[in-house]
N, C-alpha and C positions, 0 to 999 in steps of 0.2 A: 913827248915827255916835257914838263915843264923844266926850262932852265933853273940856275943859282938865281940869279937877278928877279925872275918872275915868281920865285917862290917868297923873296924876300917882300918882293911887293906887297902880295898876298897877305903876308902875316901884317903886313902894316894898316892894313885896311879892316881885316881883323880886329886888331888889338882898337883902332878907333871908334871903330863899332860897340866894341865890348864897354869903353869908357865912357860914351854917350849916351848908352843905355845903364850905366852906373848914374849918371848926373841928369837922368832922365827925370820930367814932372813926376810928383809921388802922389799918392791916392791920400784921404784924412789919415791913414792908419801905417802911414810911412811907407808902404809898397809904392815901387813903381807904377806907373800908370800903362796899358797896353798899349803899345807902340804905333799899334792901329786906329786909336779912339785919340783924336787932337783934344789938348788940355784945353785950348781955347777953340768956341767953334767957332768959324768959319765959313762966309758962303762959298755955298759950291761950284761949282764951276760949272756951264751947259750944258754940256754933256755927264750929266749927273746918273746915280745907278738907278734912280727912281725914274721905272718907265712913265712914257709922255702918256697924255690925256689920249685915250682912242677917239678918233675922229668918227664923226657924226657917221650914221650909215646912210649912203641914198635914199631918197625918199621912194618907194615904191607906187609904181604905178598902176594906178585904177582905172576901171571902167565907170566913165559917165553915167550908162545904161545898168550896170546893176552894180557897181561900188567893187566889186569882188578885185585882186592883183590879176595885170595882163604881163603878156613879156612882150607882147610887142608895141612899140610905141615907133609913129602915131598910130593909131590905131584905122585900118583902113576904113572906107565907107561903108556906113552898113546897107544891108538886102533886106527887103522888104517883099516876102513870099508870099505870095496866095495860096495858101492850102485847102486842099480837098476836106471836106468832113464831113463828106456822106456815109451811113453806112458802109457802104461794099470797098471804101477808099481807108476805114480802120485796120489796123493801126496807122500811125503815118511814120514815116521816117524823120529823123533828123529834129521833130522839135522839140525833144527834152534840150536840147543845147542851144534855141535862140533863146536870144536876154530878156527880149519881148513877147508876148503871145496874145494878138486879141482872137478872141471872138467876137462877130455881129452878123446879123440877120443878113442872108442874102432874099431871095424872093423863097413864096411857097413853104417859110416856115423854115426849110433848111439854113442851117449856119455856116458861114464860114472862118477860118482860121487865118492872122494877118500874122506870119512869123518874122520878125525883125533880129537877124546877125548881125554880128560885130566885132566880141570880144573874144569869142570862138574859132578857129582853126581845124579842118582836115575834118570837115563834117561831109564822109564817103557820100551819103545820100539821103537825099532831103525832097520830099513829096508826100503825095501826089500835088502837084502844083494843079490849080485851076484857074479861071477866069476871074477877069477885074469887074470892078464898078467903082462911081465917081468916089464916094466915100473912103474907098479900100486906097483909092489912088493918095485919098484927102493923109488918112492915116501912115501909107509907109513915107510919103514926102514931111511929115511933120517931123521926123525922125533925121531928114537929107538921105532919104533910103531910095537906092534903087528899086523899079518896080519891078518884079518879074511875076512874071505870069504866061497864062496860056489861053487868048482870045479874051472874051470882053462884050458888054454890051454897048450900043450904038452912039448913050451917052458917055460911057467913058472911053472909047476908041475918040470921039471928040471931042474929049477931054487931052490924050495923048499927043494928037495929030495937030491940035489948033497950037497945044502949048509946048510943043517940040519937047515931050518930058524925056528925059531919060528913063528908058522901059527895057526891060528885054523880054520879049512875045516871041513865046517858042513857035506860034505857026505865021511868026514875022521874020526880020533878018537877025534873030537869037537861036533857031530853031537848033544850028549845030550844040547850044550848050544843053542839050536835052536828050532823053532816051526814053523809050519804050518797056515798061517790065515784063517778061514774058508772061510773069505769072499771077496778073489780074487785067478784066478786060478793061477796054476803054470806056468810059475817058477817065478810070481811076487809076490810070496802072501811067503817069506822066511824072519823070524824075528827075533832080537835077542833083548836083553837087557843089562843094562851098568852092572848091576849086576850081572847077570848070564855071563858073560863075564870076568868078574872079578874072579868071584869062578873059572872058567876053567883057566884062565891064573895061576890062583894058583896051581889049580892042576894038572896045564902041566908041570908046574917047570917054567911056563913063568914070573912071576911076580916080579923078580928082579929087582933092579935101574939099570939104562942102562944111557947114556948120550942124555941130548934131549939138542940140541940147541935150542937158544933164540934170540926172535927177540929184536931189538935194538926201544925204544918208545919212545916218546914225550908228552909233556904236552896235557891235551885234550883242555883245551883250548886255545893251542897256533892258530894263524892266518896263515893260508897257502901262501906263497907270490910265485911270478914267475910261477904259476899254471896256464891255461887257464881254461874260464867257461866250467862246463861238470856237469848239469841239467841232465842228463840221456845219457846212449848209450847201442846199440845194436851191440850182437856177435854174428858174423853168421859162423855156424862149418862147416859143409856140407850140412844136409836134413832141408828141412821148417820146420818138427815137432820139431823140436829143436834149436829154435827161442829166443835166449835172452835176456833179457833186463835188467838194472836198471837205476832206479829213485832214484833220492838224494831227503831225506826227510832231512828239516833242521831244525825239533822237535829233531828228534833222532840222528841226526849228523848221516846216516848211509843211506844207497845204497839198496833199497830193491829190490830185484831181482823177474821179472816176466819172465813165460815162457809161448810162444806162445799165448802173450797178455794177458795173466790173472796172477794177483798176484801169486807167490809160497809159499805155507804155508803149515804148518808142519800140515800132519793130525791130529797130536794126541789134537793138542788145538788152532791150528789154527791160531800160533803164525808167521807172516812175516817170511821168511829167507832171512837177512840182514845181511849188511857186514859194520863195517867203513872203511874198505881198500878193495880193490878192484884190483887184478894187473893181466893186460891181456897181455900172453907173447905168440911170436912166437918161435916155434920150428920147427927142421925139420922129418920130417914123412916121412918113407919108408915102403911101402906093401912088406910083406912080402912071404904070398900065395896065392891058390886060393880063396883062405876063407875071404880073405881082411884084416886077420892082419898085425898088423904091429908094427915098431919098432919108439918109438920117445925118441929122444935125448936131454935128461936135462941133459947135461952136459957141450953143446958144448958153451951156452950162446945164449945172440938175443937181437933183439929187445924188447921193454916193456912200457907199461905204467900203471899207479899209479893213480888211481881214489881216491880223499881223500877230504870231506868237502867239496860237491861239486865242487870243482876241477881237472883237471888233469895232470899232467905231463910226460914227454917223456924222455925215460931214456932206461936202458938195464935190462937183467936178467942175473945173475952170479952165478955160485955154484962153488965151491972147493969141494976135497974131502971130503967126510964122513961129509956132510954137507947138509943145506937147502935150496931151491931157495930163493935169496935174490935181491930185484929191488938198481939196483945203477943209480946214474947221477954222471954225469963229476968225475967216479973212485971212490965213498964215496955211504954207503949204506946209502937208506932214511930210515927218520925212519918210526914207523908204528903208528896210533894213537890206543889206547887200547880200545880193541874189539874183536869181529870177525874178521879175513881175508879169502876172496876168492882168488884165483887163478884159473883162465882159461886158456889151453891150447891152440890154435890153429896151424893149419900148417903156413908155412912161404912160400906156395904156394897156390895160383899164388901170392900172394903177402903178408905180415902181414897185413897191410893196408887194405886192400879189406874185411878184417874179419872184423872188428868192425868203425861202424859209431858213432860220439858223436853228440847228441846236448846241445849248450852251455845254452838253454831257455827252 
């Protein structure tokens, strides 16, 4: 209970309160002014009620290889697959998720598929992996990519062995990061994993930074102008079994790829394999023996075209040293929209032209 003394206090402090807000600043209309609004303003003091400026947010981190956010940084080194694309080796696992995909000629007409990881993670399985050659070698090194594969012809085995590459050859000292599918026969049924590819690049000594070039990208929703309609078009390599096509869906902004008329989708979940970029370049191809290898030249440039947002353009294919195929027009590289990109090789005989058809509808 409050004492005599502290009640008198009280009233005292009271009563001065009361008077100061009598003799308090008055409004034009002779009212007081609110006791909470100062007559004169005032700076405020630092710590003011008005919150601070929200601080910038991190910059989000991209992929060199397709522009798209990663969460891990650095980004490790990418793999550089050789896949099966024979018949009996369809569908294939795992490449709707590299950032890369070529196709190019290997001998006898058949294709094969160069699949380049990087920005991807926990990809269960990824094949049928097959055999190298020099060019397939030229391609995943352009990227700092490890090779992995399964055996090889004579030139590129030394190509490997002269130039101490880092490879991993499943029927070499890589062989544990590889398995058998029960359920196709050999030699299409050979598979690996992003994971178990990883442990072995570690424990080759391969897993170091290496320098990956980067593509150059654009807004994804910027408008494509000076492009013609290209609704879908067809690449024709050598043989009819390997017939193909894409169709521009304009839900996904992206180019789904069919082979010998039917969709191509990744066995493991049956996910499209799509591209937003699309670039179909000539090169020239030379047999080199009885066996129908051969040599093709990503070096010398060509012709090209650039499939992007249902459009297309006509332009060339460039590389400089120690570098990556890059599509230019009038001398200046385009850019890419962020995604997937494919690249298809074809010969530049009998003509570039004569390989691939567009339609604009």
């Amino acid at each position: 209970m409050m004492n005599r003394t502290g009640s008198r206090l009280l009233g005292s402090i009271l009563m001065a309160s009361l008077l100061l807000t009598a003799c308090g600043p008055q409004d034009e209309g002779g009212g007081a002014l609110p006791t909470s609004v100062p007559a004169i303003a005032t700076p405020q003091p630092a710590a003011s009620a008005e919150p601070s400026p929200a601080a910038d947010p991190s910059p989000v981190a991209l992929s060199g290889l397709t522009g798209l956010p990663v969460t891990e940084t650095p980004l490790p080194r990418p793999l550089a697959v050789m896949i099966n694309n024979a018949p009996p080796a369809r569908p294939q696992s795992g490449i709707s998720r590299a950032d890369i995909l070529y196709e190019v000629l290997a001998e006898g007409g058949i294709t094969r598929l160069v699949a380049i990881y990087q920005s991807q993670s926990g990809i269960g399985k990824i094949g049928p992996v097959r055999s190298i050659r020099p060019y397939l070698i030229d391609i995943g090194e352009s990227y700092g990519g490890i090779t992995v594969h399964a055996g090889g012809s004579p030139a590129a085995y030394a190509i490997l062995q002269s130039g101490k590459k880092n490879d991993m050859d499943e029927i070499g000292r890589a062989g544990a990061y590889f398995w058998r599918d029960k359920d196709r026969k050999a030699p299409h049924n050979l598979y690996t994993s992003e994971e178990k590819l990883r442990k072995g690049a570690e424990k080759l000594g391969y897993a170091g930074a290496v320098n990956v070039p980067d593509y150059t990208f654009t807004d994804p929703d910027y408008v494509p102008v000076g492009g013609a309609p290209a609704a879908g078009f067809n690449v024709h390599f050598l043989l009819k079994s390997y017939a193909v096509d894409y169709k521009y869906d304009a839900a996904s902004r992206s180019y789904a790829r069919w082979v010998n008329g039917k969709p191509h989708l990744d066995r493991e979940d049956g996910t499209p394999v799509a591209a937003a970029n699309v670039i179909v370049m000539g090169a020239d191809h030379t047999v080199l023996d009885s066996a129908g290898r051969l040599s093709v030249n990503l070096e010398l440039g060509g012709e090209a075209l650039l499939f992007q947002r249902g459009q297309v353009i006509k332009g060339r294919w460039a590389r400089k040293a120690d570098d990556i195929v890059r599509f230019v027009q009038d001398g200046k590289e385009a850019a890419m929209y962020p995604g997937i990109t494919h690249i298809l090789i074809v010969p530049n005989t009998p003509s570039f032209d004569s390989h691939v058809s567009i339609s604009a509808s």
